[in-house]
DSSP file (Angstrom, degrees, kcal/mol; ACC not computed):
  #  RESIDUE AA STRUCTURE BP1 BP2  ACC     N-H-->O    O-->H-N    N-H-->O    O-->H-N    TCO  KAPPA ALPHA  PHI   PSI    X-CA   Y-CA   Z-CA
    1    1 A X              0   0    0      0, 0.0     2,-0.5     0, 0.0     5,-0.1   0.000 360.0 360.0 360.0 121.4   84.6  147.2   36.1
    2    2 A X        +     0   0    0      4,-0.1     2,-0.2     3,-0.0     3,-0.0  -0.869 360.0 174.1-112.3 155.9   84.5  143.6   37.7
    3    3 A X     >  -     0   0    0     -2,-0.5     4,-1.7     0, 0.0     5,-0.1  -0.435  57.2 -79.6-119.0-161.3   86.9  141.4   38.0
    4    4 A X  H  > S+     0   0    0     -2,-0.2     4,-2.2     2,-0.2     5,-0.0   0.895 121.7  57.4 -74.0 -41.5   86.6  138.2   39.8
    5    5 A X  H >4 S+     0   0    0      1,-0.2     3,-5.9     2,-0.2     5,-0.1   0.823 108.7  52.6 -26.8 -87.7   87.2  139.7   43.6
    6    6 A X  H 3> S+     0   0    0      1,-0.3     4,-2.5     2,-0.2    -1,-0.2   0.477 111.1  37.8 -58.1 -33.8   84.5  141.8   43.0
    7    7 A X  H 3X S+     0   0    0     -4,-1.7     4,-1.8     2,-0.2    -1,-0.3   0.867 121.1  50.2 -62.8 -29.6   81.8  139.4   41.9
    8    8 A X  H <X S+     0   0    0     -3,-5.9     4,-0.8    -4,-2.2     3,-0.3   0.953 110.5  44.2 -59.2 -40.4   83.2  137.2   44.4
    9    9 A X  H  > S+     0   0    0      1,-0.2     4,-3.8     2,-0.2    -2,-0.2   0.883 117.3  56.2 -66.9 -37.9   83.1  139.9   47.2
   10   10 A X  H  X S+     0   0    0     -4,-2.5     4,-0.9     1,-0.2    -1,-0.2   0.854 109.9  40.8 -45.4 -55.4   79.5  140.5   45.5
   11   11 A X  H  < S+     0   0    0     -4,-1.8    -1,-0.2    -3,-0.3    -2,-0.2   0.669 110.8  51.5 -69.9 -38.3   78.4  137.2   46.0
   12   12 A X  H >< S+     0   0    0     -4,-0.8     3,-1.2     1,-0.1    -2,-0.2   0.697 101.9  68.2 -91.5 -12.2   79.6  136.5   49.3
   13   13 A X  H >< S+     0   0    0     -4,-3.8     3,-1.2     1,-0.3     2,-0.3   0.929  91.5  55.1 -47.5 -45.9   77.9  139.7   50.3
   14   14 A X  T 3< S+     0   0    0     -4,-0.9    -1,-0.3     1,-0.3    -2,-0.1   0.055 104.3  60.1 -82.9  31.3   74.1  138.4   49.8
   15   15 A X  T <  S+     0   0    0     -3,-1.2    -1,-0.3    -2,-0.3     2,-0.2   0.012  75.1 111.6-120.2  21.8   75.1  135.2   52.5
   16   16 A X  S <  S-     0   0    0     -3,-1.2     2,-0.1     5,-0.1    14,-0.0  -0.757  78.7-117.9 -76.3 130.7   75.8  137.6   55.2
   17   17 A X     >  -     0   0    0     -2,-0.2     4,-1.7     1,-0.0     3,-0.3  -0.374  15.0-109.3 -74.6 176.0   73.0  137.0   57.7
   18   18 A X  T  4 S+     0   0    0      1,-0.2    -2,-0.0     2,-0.2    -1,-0.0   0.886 117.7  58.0 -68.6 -70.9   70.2  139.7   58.8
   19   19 A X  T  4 S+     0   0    0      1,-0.3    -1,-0.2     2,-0.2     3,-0.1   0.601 117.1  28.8 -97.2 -28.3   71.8  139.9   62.1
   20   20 A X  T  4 S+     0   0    0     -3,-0.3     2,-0.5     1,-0.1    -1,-0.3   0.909 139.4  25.3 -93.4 -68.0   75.2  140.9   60.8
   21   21 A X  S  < S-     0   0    0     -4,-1.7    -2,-0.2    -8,-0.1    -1,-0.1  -0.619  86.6-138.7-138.1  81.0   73.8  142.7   57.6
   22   22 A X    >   -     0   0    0     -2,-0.5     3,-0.8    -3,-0.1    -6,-0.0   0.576  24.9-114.3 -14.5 154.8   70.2  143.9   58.2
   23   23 A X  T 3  S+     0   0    0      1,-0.2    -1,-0.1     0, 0.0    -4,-0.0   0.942 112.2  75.4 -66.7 -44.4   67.9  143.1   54.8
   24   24 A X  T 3  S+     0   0    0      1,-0.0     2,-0.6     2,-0.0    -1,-0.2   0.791  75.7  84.4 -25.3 -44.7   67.7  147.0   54.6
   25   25 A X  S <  S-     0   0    0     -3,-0.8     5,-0.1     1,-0.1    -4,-0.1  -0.628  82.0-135.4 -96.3 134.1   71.3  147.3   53.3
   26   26 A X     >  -     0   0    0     -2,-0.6     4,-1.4     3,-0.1    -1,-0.1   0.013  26.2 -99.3 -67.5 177.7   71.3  146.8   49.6
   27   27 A X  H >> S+     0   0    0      2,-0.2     4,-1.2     1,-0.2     3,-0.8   0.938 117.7  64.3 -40.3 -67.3   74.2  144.4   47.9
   28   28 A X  H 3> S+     0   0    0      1,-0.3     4,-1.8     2,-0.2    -1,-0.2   0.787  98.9  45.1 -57.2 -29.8   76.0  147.1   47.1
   29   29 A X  H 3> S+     0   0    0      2,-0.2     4,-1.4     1,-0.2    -1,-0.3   0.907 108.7  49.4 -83.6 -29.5   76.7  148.3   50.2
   30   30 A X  H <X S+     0   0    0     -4,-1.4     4,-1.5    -3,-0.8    -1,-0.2   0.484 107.5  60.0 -96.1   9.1   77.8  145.2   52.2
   31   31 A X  H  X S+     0   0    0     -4,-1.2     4,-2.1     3,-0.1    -1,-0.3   0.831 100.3  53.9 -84.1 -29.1   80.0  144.4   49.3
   32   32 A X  H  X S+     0   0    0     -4,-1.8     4,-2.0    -3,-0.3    -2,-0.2   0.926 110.1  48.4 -67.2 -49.4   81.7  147.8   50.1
   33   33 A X  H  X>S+     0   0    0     -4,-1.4     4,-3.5     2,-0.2     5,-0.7   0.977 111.9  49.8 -58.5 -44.4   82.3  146.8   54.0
   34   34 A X  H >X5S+     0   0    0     -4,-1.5     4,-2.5     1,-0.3     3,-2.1   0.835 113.1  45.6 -62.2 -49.0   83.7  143.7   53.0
   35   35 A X  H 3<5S+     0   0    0     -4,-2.1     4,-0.3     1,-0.3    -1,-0.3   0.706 112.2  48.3 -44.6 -32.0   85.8  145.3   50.8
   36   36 A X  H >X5S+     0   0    0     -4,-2.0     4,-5.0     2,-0.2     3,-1.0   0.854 108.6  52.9 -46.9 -41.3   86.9  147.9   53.0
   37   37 A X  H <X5S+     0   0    0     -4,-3.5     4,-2.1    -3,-2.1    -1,-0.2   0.898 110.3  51.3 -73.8 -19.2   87.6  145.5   55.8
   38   38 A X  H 3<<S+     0   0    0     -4,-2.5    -1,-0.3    -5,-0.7    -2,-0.2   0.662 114.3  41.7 -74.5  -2.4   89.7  143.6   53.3
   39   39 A X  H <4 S+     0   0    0     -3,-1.0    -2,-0.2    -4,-0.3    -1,-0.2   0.729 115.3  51.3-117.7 -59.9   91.6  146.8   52.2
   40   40 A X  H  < S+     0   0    0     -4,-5.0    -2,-0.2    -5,-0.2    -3,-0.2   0.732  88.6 104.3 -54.3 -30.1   92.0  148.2   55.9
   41   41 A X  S  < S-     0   0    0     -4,-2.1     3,-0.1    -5,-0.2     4,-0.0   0.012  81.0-118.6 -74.9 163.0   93.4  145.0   57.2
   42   42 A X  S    S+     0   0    0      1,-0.2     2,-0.3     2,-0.1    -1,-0.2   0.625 109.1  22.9 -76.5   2.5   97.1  144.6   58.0
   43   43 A X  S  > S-     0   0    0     -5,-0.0     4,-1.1     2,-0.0    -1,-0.2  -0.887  72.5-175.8-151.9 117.2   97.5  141.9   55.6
   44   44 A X  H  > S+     0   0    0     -2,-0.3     4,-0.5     2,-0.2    -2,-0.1   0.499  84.7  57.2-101.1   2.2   94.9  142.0   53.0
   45   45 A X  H  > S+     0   0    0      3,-0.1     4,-2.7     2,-0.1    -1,-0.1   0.911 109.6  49.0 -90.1 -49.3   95.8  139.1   51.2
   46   46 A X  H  4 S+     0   0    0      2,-0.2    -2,-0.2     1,-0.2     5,-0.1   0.897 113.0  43.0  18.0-100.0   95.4  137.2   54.6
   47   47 A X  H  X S+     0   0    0     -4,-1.1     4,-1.3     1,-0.2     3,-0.5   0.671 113.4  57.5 -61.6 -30.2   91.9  138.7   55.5
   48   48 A X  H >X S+     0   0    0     -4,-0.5     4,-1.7     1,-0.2     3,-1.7   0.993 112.5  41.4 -67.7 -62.3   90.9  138.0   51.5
   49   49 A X  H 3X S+     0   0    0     -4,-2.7     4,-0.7     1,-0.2    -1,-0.2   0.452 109.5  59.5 -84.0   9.9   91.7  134.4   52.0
   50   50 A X  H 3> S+     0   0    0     -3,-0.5     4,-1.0     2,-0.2    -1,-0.2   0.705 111.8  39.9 -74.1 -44.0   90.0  134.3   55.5
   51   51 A X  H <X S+     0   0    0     -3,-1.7     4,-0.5    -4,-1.3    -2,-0.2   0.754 110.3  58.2 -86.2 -20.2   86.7  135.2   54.1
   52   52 A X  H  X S+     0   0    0     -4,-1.7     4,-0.9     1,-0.2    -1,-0.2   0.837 108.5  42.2 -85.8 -26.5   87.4  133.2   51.5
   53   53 A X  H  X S+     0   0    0     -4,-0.7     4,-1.2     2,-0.2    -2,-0.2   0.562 113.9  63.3 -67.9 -28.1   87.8  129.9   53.9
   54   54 A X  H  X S+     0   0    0     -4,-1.0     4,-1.1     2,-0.2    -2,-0.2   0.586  95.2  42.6 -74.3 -11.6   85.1  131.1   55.5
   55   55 A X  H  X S+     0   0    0     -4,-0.5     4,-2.8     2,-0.2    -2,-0.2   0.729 122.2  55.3-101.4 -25.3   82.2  131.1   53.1
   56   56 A X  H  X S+     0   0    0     -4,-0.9     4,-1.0     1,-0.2    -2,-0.2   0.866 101.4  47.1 -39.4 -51.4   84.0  127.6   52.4
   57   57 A X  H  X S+     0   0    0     -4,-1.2     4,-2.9     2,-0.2     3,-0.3   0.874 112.4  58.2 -81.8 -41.4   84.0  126.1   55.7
   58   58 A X  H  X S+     0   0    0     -4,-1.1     4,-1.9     1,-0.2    -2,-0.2   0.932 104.1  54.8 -60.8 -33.0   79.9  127.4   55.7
   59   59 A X  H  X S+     0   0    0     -4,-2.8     4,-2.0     1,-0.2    -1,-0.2   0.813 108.6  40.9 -70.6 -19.4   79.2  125.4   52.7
   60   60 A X  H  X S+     0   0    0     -4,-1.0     4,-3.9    -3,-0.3    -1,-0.2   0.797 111.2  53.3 -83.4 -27.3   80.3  122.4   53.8
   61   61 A X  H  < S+     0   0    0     -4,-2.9     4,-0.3     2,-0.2    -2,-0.2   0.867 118.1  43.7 -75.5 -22.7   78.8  122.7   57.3
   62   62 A X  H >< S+     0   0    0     -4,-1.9     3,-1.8     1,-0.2    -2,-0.2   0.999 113.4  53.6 -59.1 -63.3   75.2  123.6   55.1
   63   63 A X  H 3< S+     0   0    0     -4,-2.0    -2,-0.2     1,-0.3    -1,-0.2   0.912 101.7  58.2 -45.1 -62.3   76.1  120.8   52.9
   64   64 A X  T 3< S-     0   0    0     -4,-3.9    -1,-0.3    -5,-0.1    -2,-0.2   0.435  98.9-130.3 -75.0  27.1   76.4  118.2   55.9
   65   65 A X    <   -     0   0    0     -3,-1.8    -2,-0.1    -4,-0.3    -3,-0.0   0.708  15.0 -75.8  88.1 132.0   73.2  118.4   57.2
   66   66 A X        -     0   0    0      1,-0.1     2,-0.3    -4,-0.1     3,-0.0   0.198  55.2-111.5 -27.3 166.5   71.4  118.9   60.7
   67   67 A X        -     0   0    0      1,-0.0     2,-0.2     3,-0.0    -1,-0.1  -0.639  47.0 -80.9 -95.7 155.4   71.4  115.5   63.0
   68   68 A X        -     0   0    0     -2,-0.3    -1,-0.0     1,-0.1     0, 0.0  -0.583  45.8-111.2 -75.0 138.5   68.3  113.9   63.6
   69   69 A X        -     0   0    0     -2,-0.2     2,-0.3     1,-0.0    -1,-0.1  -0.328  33.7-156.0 -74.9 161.8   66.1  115.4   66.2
   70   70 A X        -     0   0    0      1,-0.1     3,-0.0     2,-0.1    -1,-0.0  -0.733  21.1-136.9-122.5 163.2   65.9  113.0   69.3
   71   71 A X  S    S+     0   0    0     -2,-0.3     2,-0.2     2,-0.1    -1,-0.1   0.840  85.4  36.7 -90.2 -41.0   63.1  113.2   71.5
   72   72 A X  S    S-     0   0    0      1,-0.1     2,-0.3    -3,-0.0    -2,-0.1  -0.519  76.4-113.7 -85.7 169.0   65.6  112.9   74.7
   73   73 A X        +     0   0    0     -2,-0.2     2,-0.2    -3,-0.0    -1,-0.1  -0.584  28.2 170.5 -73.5 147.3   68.8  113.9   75.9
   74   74 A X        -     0   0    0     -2,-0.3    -2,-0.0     0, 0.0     0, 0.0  -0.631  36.4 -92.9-170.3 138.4   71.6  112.1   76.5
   75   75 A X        -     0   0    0     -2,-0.2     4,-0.1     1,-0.1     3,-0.0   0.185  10.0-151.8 -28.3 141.9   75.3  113.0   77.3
   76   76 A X  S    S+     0   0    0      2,-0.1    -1,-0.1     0, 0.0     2,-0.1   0.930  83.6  53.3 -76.9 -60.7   78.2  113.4   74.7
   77   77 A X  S    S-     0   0    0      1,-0.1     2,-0.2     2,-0.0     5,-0.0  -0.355  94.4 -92.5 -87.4 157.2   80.7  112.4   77.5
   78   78 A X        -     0   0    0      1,-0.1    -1,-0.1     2,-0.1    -2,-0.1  -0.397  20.7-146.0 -68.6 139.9   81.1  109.9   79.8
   79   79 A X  S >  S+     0   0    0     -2,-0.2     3,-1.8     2,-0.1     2,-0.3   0.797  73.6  85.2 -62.9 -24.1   79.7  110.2   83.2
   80   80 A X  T 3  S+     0   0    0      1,-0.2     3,-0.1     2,-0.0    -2,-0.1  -0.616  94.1  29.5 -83.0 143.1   82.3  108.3   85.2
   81   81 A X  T 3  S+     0   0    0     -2,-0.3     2,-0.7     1,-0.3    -1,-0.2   0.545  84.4 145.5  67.0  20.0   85.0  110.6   86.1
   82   82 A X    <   -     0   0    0     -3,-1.8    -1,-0.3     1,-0.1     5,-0.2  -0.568  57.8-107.1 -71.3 117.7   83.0  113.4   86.2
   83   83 A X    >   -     0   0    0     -2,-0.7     3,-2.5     3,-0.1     4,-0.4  -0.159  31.1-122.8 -76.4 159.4   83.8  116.1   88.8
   84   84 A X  G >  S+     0   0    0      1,-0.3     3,-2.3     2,-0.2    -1,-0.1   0.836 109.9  63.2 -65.0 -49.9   81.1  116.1   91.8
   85   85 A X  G 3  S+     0   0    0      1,-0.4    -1,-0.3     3,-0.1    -2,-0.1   0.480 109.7  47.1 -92.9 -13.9   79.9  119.8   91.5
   86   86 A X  G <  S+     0   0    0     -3,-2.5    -1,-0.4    -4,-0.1    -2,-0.2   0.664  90.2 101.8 -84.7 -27.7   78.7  118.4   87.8
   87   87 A X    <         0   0    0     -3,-2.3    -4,-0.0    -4,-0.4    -8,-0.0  -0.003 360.0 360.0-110.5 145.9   77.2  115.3   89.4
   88   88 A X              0   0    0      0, 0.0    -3,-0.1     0, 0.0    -1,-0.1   0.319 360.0 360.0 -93.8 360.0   73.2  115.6   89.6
């Protein structure tokens, strides 16, 4: 039977990357960890809405885009006040 979890849990299985959940393991199966971990956890309502913030928070970082590649470097921070053992 599905209800919504499960298609959700379903869904957010296949964006797990290969390095967390090798191509090898089918659908089915990394829908079963997450559910499990969501079942196991000390608050499962919690850990449900964790994953669920999480697959959020990835679409929007997908959705805003790379930066433009640069050909150089150049610092984020300012140099002045910079402690000497950092200093070139």
């Amino acid at each position: 039977m599905k209800t919504p979890l499960t298609a959700a849990l379903a869904a957010f299985a296949l964006l797990l990357p290969a390095r967390i959940a090798p191509a090898a393991v089918s659908p089915e199966r990394k829908q079963a960890e997450l559910e499990a971990a969501i079942a196991k956890a000390a608050d499962p309502v919690a850990m449900a809405r964790a994953f669920k913030l999480a697959v959020e928070a990835g679409r929007l970082g997908f959705e805003a885009g790379l930066m433009q590649p640069r050909d150089f470097a150049s610092p984020s921070t300012p140099i002045v006040g910079t402690p000497f053992w950092h200093s070139a």
